[in-house]
N, C-alpha and C positions, 0 to 999 in steps of 0.2 A: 337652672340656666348655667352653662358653662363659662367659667371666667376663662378670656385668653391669659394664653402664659407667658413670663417674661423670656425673653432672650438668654437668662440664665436664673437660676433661683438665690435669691438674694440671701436663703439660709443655707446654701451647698456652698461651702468655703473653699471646696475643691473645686468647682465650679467657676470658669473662667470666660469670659467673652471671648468672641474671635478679632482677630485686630479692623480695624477701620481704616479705609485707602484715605476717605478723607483726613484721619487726625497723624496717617503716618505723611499727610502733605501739609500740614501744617510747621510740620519742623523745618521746613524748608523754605517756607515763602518769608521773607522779611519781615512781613506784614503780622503778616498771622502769627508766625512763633511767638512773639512778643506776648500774645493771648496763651499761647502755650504753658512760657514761663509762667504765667501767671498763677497760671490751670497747677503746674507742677510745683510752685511753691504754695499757697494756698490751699490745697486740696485735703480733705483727711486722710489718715495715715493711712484707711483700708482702701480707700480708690488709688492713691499710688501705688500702693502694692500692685495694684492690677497694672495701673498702666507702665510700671518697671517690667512685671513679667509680659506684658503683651509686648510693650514696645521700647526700651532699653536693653534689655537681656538680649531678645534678638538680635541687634543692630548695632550696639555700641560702639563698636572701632568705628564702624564706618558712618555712623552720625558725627561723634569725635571730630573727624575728618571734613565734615561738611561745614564749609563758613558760615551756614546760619544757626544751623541744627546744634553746632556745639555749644551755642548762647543757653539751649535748652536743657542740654548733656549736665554744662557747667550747674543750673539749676536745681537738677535733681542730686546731680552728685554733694548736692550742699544740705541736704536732708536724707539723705540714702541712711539705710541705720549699718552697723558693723558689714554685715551678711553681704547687704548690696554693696557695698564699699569694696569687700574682700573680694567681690567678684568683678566689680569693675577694674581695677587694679590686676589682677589677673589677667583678663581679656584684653586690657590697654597695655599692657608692660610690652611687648614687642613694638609699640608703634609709638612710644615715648620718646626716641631719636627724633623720627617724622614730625613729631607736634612742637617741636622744639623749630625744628628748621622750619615748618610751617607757618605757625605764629611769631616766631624772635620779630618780624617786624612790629608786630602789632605792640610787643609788648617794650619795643626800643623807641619807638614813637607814643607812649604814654607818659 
């Protein structure tokens, strides 16, 4: 009898799922990121790896940029190992002006 197959093989490490419209709207709903966070501090280190390359690698400036989405950003950026750090940092350095003039209130009202 044939077993169905997974969505991806769980011993192909090269092997990556394709992203999900539902978990890339999670970052954004008030509600939900908060499960996000959770999801991304919590998680073991091989499911973030996925979910950095699926969905921080693509997107980062502009999640950054989103007032909910960055509660999640801030998240991951707090477990990232070297590699994600060096890339994030790279990808954010031109919009480090921006997140400054963005947030100063947030962070003058704390």
């Amino acid at each position: 009898m044939n077993e169905p197959q997974p969505s991806y093989a769980d011993n192909d490490s090269s092997s990556v799922p394709e992203a999900s419209d539902y978990i890339a709207t999670l970052f954004r709903d008030p509600t939900s990121s908060h499960l996000l966070e959770t999801l991304v501090s919590r998680c073991p280190e091989s499911v973030f790896c996925i979910l950095w390359t699926i969905y921080f690698e693509r997107s980062l400036k502009k999640l950054a940029m989103h007032p909910v989405a960055n509660f999640v950003i801030a998240k991951a950026l707090e477990r990232a190992n070297f590699e994600q750090l060096s890339y994030a940092m790279n990808e954010l350095r031109d919009s480090l002006g921006k997140f400054r003039r963005m947030y100063a209130s947030h962070m003058l009202s704390r």
